[in-house]
DRENSE-854001 format. One record per residue (C-alpha): residue in one letter; chain; x negated, y, z. Coordinates in Angstrom, 3 decimals, decimal comma. Each point is the difference from the previous one (the first is absolute). Layout:
REM residues N
   aa   ch          u          v          w
    A    A          X          Y          Z
...
This chain:
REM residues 575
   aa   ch          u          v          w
    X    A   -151,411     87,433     53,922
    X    A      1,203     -1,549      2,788
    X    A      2,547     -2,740      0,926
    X    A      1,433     -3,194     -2,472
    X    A      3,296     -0,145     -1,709
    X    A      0,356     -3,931      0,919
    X    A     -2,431     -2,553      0,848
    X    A     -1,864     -1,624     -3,123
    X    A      1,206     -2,984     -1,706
    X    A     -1,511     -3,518      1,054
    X    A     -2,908     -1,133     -1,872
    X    A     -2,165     -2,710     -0,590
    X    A     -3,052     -0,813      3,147
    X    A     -3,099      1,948     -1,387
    X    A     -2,028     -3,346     -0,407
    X    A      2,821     -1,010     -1,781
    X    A     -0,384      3,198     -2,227
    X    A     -3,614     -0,550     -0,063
    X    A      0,018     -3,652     -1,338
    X    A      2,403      1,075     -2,364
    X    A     -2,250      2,105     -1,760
    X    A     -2,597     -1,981     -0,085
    X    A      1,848     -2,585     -1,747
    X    A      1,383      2,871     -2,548
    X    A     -3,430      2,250     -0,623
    X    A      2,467      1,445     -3,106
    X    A      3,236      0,535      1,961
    X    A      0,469      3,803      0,271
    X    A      2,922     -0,496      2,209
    X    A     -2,033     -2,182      2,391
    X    A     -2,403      2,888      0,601
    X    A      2,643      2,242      0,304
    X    A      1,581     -2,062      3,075
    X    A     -3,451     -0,931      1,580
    X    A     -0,764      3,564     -0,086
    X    A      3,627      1,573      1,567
    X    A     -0,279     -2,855      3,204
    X    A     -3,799      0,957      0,327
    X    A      1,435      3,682      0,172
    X    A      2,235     -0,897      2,832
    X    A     -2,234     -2,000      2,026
    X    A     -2,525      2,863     -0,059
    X    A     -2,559     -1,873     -1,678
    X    A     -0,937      3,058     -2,763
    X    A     -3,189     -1,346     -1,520
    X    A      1,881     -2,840     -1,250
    X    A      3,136      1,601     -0,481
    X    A     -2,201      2,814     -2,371
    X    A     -1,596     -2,733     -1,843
    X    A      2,815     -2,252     -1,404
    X    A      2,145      2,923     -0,648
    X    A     -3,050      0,797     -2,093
    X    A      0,199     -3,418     -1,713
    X    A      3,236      0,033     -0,737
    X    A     -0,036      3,647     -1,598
    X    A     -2,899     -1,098     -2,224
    X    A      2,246     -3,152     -1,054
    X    A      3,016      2,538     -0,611
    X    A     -1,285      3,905      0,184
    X    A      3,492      1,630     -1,363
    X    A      2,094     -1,189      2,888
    X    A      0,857      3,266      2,234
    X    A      0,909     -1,781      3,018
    X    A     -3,298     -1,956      0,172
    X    A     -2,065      3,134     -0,149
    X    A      2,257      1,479      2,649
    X    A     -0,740     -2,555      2,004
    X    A     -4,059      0,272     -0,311
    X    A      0,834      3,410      1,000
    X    A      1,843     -0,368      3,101
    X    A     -3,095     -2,775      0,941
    X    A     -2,632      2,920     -0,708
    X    A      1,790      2,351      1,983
    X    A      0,107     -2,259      2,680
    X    A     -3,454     -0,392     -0,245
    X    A     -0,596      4,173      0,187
    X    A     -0,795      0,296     -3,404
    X    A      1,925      2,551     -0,922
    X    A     -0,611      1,273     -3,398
    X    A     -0,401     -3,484     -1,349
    X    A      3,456     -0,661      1,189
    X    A      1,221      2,676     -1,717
    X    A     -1,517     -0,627     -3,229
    X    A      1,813     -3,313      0,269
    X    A      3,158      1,893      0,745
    X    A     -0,675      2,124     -2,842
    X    A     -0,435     -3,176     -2,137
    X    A      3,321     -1,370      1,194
    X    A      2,295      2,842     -0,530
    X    A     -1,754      0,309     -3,434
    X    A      0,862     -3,633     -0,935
    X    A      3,512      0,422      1,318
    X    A      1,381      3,556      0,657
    X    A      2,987     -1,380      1,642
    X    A     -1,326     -1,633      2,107
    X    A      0,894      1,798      3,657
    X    A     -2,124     -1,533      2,645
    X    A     -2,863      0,858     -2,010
    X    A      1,053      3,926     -0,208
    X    A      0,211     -0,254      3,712
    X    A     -3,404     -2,031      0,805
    X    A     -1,816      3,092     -2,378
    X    A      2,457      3,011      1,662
    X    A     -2,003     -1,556      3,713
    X    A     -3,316      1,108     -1,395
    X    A      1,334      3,340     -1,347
    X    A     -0,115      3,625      1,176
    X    A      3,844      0,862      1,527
    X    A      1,309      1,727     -3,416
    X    A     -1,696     -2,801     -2,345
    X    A      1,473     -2,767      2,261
    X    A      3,613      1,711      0,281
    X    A      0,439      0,096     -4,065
    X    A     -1,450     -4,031      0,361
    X    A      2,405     -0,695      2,895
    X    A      2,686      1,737     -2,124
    X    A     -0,411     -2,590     -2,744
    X    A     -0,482     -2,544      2,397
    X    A      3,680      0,438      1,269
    X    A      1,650      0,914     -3,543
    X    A     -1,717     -3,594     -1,044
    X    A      1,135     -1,893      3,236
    X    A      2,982      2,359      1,822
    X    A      0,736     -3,865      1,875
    X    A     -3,696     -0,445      1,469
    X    A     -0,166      0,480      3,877
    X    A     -3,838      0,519     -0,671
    X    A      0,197      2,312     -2,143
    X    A      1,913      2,156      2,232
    X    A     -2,033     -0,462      2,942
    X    A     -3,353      1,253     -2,002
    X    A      2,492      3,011     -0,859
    X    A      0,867      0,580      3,841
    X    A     -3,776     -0,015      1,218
    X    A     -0,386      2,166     -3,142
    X    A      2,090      2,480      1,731
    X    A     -1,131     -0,624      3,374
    X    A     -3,347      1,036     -0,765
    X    A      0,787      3,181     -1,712
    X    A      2,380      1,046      3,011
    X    A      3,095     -0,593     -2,185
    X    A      1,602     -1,414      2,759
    X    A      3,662      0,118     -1,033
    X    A     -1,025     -1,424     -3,031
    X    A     -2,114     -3,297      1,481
    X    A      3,640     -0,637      2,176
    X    A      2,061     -0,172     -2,849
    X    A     -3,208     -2,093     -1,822
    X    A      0,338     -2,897      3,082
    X    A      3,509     -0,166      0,313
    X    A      0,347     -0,792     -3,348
    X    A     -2,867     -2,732      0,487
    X    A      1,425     -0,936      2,600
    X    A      3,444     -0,576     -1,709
    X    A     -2,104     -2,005     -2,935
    X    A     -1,804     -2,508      2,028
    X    A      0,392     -3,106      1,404
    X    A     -2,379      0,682      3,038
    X    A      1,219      3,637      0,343
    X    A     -1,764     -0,131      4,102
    X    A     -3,333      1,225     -1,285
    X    A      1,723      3,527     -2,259
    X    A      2,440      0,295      3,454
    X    A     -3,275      0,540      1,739
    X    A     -1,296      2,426     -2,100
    X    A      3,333      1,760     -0,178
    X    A      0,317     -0,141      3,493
    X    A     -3,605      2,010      0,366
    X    A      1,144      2,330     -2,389
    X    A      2,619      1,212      1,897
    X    A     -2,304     -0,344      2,689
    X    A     -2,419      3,011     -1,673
    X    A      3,288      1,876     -0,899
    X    A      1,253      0,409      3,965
    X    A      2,880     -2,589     -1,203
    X    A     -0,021     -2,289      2,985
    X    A      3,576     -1,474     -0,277
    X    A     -0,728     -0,560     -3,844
    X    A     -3,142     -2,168      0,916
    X    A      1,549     -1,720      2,731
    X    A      2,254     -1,532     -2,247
    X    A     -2,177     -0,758     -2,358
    X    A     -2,110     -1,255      1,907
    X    A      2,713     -1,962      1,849
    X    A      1,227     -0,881     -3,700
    X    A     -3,806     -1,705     -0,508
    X    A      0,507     -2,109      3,202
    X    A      3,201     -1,751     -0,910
    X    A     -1,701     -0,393     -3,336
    X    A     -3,434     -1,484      1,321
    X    A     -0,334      0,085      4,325
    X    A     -3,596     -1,046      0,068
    X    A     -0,989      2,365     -2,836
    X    A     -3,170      1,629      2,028
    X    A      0,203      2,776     -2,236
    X    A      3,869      0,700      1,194
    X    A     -0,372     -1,135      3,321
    X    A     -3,128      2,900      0,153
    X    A      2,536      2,143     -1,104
    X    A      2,572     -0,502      2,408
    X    A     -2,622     -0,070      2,521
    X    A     -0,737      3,630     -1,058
    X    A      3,400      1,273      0,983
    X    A      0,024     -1,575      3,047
    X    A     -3,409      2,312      0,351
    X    A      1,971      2,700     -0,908
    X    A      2,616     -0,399      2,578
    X    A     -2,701     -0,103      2,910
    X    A      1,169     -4,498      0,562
    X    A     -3,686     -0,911     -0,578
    X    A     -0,066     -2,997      1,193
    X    A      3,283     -1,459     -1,976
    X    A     -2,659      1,557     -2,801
    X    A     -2,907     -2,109      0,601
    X    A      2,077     -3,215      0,325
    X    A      1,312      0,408     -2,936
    X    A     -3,991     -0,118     -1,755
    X    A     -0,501     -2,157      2,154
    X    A     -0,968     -2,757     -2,182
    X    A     -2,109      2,602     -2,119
    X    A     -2,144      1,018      3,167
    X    A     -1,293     -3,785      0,816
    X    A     -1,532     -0,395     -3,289
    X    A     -3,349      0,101     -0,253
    X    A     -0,830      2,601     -1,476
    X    A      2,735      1,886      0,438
    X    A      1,396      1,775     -2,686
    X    A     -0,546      4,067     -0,061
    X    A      3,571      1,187     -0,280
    X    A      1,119     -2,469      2,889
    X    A     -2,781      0,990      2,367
    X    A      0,292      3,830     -0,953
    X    A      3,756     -0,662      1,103
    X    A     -1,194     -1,988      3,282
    X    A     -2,582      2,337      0,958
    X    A      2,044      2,857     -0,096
    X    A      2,545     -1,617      2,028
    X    A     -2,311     -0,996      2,689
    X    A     -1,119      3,392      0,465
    X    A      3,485      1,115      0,478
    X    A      0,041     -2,289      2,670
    X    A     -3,036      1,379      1,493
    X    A     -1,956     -3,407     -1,050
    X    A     -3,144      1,927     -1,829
    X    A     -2,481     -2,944      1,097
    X    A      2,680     -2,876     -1,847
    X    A      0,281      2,850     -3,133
    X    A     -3,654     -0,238     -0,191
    X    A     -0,344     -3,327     -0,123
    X    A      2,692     -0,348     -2,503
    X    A     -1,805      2,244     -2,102
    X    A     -3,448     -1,780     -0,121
    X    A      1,660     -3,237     -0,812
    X    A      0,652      1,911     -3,691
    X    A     -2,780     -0,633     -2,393
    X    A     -2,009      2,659     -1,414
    X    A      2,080      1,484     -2,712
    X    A     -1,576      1,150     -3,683
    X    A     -0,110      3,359     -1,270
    X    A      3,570      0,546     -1,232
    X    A      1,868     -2,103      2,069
    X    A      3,505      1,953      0,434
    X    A     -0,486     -1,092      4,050
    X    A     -3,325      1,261      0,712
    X    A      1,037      3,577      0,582
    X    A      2,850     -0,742      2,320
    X    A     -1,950     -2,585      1,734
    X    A     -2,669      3,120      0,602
    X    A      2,893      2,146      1,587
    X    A      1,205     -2,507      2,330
    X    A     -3,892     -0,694      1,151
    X    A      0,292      3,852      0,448
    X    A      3,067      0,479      2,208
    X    A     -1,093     -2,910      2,032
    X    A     -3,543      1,457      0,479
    X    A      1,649      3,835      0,888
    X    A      2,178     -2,111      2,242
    X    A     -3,391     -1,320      1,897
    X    A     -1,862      3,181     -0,119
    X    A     -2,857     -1,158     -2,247
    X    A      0,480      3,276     -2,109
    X    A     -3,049     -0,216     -2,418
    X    A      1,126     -3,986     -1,079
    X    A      3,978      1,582     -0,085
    X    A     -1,289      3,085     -2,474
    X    A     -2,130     -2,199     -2,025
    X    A      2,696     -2,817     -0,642
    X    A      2,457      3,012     -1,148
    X    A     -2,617      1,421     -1,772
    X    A     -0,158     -3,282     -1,917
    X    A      3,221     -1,054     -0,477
    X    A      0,799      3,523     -2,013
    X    A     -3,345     -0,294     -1,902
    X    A      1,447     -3,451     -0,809
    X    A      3,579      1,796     -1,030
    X    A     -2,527      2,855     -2,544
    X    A      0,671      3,499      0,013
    X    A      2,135      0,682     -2,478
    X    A      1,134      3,586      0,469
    X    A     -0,988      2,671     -1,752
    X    A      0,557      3,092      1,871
    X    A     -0,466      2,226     -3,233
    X    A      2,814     -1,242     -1,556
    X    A      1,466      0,131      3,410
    X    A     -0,963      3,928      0,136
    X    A      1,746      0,190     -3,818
    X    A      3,018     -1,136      1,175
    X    A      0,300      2,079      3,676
    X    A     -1,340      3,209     -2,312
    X    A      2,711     -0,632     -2,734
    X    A      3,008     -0,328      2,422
    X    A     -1,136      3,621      1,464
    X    A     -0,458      1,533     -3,238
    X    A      3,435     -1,149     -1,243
    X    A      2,346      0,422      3,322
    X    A     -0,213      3,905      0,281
    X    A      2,581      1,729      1,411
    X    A      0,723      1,188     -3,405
    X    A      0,653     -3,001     -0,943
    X    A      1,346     -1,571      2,400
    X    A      2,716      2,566     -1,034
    X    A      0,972     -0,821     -3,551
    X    A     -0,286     -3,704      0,380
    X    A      3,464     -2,164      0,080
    X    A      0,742     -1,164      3,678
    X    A      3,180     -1,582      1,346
    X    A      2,169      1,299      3,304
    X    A     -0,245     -1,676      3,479
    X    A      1,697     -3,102     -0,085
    X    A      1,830     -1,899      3,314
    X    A     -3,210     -1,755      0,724
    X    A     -2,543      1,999      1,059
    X    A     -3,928     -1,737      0,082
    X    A     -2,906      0,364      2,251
    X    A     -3,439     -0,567     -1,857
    X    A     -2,560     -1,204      2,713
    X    A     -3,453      0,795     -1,646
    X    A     -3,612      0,063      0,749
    X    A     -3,030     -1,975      0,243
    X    A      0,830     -4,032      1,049
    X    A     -0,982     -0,498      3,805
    X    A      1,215      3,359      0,676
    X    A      3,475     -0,812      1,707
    X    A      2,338     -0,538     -2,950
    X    A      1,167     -3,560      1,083
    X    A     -0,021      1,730      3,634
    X    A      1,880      3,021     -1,294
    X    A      2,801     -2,555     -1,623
    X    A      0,368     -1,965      2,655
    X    A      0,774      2,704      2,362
    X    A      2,613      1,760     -2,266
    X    A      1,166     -3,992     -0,946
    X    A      0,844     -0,184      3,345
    X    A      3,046      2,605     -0,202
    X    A      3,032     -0,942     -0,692
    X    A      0,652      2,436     -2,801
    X    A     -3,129     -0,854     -1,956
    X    A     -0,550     -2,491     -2,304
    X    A     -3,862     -1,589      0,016
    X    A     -0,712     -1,417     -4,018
    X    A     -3,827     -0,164      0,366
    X    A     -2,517      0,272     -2,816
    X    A      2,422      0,999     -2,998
    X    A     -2,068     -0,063     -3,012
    X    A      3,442      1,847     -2,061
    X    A     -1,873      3,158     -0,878
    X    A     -3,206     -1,585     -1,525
    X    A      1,966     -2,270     -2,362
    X    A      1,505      3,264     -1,072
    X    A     -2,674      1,535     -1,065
    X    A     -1,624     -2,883     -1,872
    X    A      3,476     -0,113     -1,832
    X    A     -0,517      3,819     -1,442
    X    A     -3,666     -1,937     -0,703
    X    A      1,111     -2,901     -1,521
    X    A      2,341      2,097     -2,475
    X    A     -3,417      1,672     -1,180
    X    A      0,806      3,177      2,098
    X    A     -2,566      2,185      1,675
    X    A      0,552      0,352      3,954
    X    A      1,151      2,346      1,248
    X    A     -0,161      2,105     -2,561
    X    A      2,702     -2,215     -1,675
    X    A      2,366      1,638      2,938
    X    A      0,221      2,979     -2,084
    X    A      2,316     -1,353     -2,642
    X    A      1,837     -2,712      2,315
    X    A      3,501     -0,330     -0,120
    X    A      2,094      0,316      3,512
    X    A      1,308     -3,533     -1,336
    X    A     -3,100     -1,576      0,190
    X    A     -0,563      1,561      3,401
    X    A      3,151     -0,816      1,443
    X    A     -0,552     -3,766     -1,410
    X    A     -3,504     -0,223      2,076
    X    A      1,990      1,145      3,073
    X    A      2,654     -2,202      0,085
    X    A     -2,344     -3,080     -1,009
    X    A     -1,956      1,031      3,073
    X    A      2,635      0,208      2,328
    X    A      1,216     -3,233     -1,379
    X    A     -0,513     -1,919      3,056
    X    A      2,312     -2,305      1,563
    X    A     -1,415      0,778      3,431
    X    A      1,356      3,495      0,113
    X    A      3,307      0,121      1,804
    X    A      3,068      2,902      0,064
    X    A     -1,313      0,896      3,714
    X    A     -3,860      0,849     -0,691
    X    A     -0,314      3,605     -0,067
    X    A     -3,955     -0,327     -0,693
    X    A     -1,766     -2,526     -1,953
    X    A     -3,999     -0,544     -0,014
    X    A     -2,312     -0,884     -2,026
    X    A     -3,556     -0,163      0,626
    X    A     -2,234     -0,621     -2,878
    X    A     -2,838      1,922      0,777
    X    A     -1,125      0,988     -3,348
    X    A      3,214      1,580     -0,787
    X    A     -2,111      3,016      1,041
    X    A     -0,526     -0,225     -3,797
    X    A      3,670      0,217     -0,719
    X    A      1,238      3,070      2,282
    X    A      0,701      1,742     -2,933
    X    A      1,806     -2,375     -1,616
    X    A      2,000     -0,213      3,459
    X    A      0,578      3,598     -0,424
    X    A      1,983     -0,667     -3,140
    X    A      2,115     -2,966      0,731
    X    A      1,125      0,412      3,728
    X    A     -0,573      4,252      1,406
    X    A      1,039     -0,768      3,175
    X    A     -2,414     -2,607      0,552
    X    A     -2,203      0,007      3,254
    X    A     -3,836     -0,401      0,342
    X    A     -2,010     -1,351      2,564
    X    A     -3,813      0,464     -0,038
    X    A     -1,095     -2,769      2,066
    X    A     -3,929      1,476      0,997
    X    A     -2,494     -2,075      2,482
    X    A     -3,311      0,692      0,436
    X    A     -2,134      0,037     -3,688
    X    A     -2,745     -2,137      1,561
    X    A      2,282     -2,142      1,864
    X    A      2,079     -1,066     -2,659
    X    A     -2,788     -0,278     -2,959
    X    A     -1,752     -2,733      2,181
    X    A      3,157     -1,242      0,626
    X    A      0,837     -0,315     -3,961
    X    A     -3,234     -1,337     -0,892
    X    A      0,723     -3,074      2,526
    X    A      3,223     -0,973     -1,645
    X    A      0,196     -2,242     -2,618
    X    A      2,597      1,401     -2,303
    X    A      1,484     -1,372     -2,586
    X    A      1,320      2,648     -2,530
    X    A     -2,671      1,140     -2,677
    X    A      1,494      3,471      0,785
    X    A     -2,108      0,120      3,841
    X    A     -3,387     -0,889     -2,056
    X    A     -1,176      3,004      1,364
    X    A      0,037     -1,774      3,607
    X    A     -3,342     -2,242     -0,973
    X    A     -2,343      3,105      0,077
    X    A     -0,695      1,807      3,288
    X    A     -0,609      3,218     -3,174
    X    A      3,119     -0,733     -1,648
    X    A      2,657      0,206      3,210
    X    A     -1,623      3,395      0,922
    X    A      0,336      1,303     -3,539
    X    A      3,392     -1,037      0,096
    X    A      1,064      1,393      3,105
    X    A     -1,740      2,988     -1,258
    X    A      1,847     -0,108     -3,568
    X    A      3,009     -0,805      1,526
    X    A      0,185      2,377      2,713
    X    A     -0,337      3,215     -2,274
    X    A      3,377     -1,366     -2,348
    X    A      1,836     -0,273      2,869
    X    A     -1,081      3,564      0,993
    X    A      0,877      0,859     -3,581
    X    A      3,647     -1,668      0,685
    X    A      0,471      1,645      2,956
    X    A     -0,734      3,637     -1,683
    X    A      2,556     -0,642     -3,281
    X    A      2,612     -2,687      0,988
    X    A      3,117      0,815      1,204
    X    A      0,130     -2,615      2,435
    X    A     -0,349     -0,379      3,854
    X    A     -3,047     -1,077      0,978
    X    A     -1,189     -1,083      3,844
    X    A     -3,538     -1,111      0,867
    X    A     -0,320     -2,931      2,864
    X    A     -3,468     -0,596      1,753
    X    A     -0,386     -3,749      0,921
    X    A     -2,099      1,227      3,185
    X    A      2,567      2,688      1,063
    X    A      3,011     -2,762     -0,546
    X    A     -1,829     -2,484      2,132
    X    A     -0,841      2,339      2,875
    X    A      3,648      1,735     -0,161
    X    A      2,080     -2,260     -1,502
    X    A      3,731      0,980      0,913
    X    A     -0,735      3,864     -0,176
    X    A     -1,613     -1,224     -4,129
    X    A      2,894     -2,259     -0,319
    X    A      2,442      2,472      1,113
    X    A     -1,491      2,605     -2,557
    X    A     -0,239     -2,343     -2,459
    X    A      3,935     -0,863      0,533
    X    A      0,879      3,518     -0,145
    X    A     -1,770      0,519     -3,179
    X    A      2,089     -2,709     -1,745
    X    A      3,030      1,770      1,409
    X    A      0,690     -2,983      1,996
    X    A      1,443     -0,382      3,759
    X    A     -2,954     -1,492      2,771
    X    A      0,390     -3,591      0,759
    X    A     -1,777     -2,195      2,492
    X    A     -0,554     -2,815     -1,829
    X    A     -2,758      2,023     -2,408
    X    A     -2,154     -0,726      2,892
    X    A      0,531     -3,385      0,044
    X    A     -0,760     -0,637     -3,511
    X    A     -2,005     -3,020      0,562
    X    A      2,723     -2,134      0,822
    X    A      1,396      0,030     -3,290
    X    A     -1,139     -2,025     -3,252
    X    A     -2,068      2,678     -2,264
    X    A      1,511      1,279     -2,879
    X    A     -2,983     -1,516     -2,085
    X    A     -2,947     -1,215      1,179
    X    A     -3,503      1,199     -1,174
    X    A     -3,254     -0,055      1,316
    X    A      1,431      1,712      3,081
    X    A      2,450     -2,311      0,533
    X    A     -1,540     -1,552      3,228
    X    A     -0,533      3,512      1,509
    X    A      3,818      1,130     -0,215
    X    A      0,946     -3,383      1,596
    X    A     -1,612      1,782      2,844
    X    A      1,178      2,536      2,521
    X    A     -1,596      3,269     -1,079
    X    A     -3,862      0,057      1,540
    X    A     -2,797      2,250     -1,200
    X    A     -2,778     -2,763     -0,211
    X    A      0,227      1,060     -3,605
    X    A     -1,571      3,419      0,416
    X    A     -3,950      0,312     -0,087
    X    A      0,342     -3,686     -1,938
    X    A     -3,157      0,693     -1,927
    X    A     -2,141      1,747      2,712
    X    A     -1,604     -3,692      0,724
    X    A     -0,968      0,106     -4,141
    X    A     -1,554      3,598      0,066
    X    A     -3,229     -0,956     -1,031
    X    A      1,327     -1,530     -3,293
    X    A      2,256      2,654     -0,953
    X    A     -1,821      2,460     -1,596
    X    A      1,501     -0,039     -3,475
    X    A      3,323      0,425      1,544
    X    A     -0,866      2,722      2,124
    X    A     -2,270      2,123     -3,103
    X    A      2,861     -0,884     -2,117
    X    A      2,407      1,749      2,441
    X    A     -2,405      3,101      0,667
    X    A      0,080      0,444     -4,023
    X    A      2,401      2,919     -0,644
    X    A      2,080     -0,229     -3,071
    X    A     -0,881      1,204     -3,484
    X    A      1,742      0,071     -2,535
    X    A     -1,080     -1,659     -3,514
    X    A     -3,219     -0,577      2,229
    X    A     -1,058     -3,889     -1,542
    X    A     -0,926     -2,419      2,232
């Protein structure tokens, strides 16, 4: 849980507190204040040991043993602390903080039904609210942790510290006037607020004005030490402005972090790029190396295979046939798919670029379909079987629900690449869409994935060298299998071929679209991306090829990738 609804009330000096319980060895209340202000100083031992006193003077008060709770978890003693949450919602079951204390400790489904309470109990409390919006956060429920910190936000005294948040939220969702005025919200709210000025410093990053980015941390980067998130921040900066040596030393004035510590990875990728940037390839591979180790592999590419095998089995042409589908509609979408770092943010940027085509980014309108056919119990896809038109017409016109579309844009984009997952879904809801298979070299862009440090749980794949080649594998028969059944048109762009020939590849990829050349595709660099990604630097550039043989340097480490890629497909084969 992060952030404070509104500062804590005044209280006594701690000697103060101290003398008064010595006076008052029987004053359960005395204890109980000793042992809060002892909390708040950071002194634990003591803080533990009259909240202990005053529970043995009193043991059936609930807030007292939610406070010996909060001190043990403080302390890292986790399943003490939530025994003593335990204790306290047993003593009082309305008592809300303490559902939310014991819903930090919990599994995500355990601590959604204790959050749940938590907010019936106390709909008013900013806390509770923010606990619900990390809640979210963390299991990729973005829209949901928005909603979560606005309303905390609108609760609190102090609402800076949930603006931040918010503000990084829409951050992660490719929402960059959202979090601007958030985080612009969380300045007039609290201007020295590191945590929003780190923020704001971010999209300044963003925007390619690093150095109105590092003076606004720059309070945070004179401390000694500095904090992780502000030198991360800093250090990326300077390297932008072709400072490595000053990123460097940025970086070493962060103390070692512990196992855990939601900075270490990125700190790892930044000591990365900046050794890759030097040409000290062993230290770069071995600080990427780390920092996803640090991240865990999480994928499982057998549930993966399930789910590629399932969406074959089910769209057959047969199929395909009797299901419910709705006619071409005024708009008329382009999908950019494929593996990240292989040209979708390029591919957008180009097309952006036109006059007649509307950029929107990283849409993620087709996934929260499907998890709505899940979270009404329904099977996907095979749920498409028995779906009414209604319900398909209702997912269209949510998704092109989006107030940047204008009369005049005769193509729209969107560029989530694992809507490579959703092509037949795409089939359904708009038949005249387009698709663009952005392709770059396999070995190329695996080492390029496995440097990135991406945020959504749905790239997990990208922290094992094994994992991004079974993926491109996995990923590269479905679209084969699209491109056999859908009735859709389909064109295939080579990131090497587009940087060697790129007006005679823009030109065909113009005519594909049905759209009249223009110039100013090849100047796509001077324009502000349509969402900015890991690649977001690159497409700031004019188009270059120092891209292509990327992970030649790395050869020597990238044997998983490269087996993983030899490994021809098999169906039902485990792995």
């Amino acid at each position: 849980m992060n952030g404070s609804a509104s500062p804590p009330p005044e209280m006594p000096p701690l000697t103060d507190l101290e003398s008064a319980a010595a006076a008052e060895p029987e004053n359960t209340a005395a204890w109980e204040a000793l042992a809060k202000a002892a909390y708040r100083a950071g002194r634990l031992r003591q803080a533990e040991a009259a909240a202990q006193r005053a529970i043995g003077l009193d043991p059936d008060t609930a807030a007292r043993w939610l406070l010996l709770g909060q001190v043990l978890r403080a302390s890292g003693r986790m399943q003490e602390a939530e025994s003593a949450f335990r204790k306290s919602t047993v003593l009082d079951p309305g008592l809300a903080r303490a559902w939310l204390q014991l819903a930090t400790l919990r599994p995500a489904e355990e601590a959604a039904e204790y959050l749940a309470r938590a907010r019936r109990l106390a709909p008013e409390d900013p806390i509770v609210w923010l606990a619900s919006a990390d809640l979210a956060r963390a299991r990729g429920d973005l829209d949901g942790a928005v909603e979560a910190y606005r309303r905390a936000a609108d609760l609190s005294r102090n609402p800076a510290e949930a603006l931040a948040d918010l503000g990084g939220v829409c951050q992660l969702m490719g929402d960059y006037a959202g979090a601007e005025r958030a985080y612009q919200q969380a300045m007039n709210a609290d201007p020295e607020h590191p945590r929003v000025r780190l923020g704001m410093a971010q999209l300044e990053e963003l925007k390619g004005r690093y150095r109105e980015g590092l003076d606004l941390i720059a309070d945070a980067l004179a401390q000694e030490p500095v904090p992780p998130s502000a030198a991360i921040t800093g250090a990326r900066m300077l390297r932008r402005l072709r400072e490595p040596q000053k990123s460097l030393e940025l970086l070493a004035r962060v103390p070692p972090l512990p196992q855990g510590h939601p900075e270490a990875a990125r700190l790892a990728y930044v000591r990365g790029d900046l050794m890759d940037d030097l040409g000290r390839h062993r230290e770069a591979f071995h600080s990427y190396a780390l920092a996803n180790r640090t991240k865990g592999a999480t994928f499982q590419p057998g549930k993966f295979r399930r789910a590629v095998e399932t969406l074959i089995e089910f769209f057959t042409p047969e199929r395909l046939a009797s299901l419910p589908g709705l006619e071409a509609g005024e708009q008329r979408p382009v999908f950019i798919v494929g593996m990240p770092r292989s040209g979708t943010t390029l591919l957008e940027q180009i097309l952006g670029a036109h006059p007649s085509v509307r950029a929107l980014g990283e849409r993620p309108g087709l996934f929260r379909a499907v998890r709505s056919f899940a979270a009404d119990g329904l099977t996907w896809p095979e749920c498409l079987a028995g779906c009414p038109v209604e319900r398909l017409a209702a997912i269209a016109r949510t998704y092109l629900s989006d107030e940047r579309i204008q009369p005049g844009d005769l193509r729209i984009t969107d560029k989530m690449p694992g809507n490579v997952l959703h092509l037949g879904l795409v089939a359904l809801l708009f038949p005249d869409a387009r698709i663009i298979e952005a392709r770059r070299d396999p070995m190329d862009a695996g080492w390029s994935c496995f440097t990135q440090d991406f945020q959504a749980e749905s790239l997990d794949y990208t922290r094992d060298l094994g994992h991004i080649g079974f993926y491109r594998q996995a990923t590269d028969h479905l679209m084969d299998h699209w491109r056999r059944v859908l009735p859709l048109a389909f064109t295939r762009i080579e990131h090497e071929a587009l940087v060697a020939e790129p007006e005679t590849e823009t030109r065909r990829l113009l005519e594909f679209l049905d759209l009249p050349w223009n110039p100013a595709c090849l100047r796509f660099h001077e324009q502000a991306p349509a969402s900015i990604t890991a690649s977001f630097f690159q497409v700031r550039q004019p188009l270059n090829a120092r891209g292509v043989g990327r992970h030649r340097p790395y050869a020597e480490f990238l044997k998983p990738l490269e087996q993983a890629l030899a490994e021809p497909w098999r169906p039902g084969t485990p792995r």
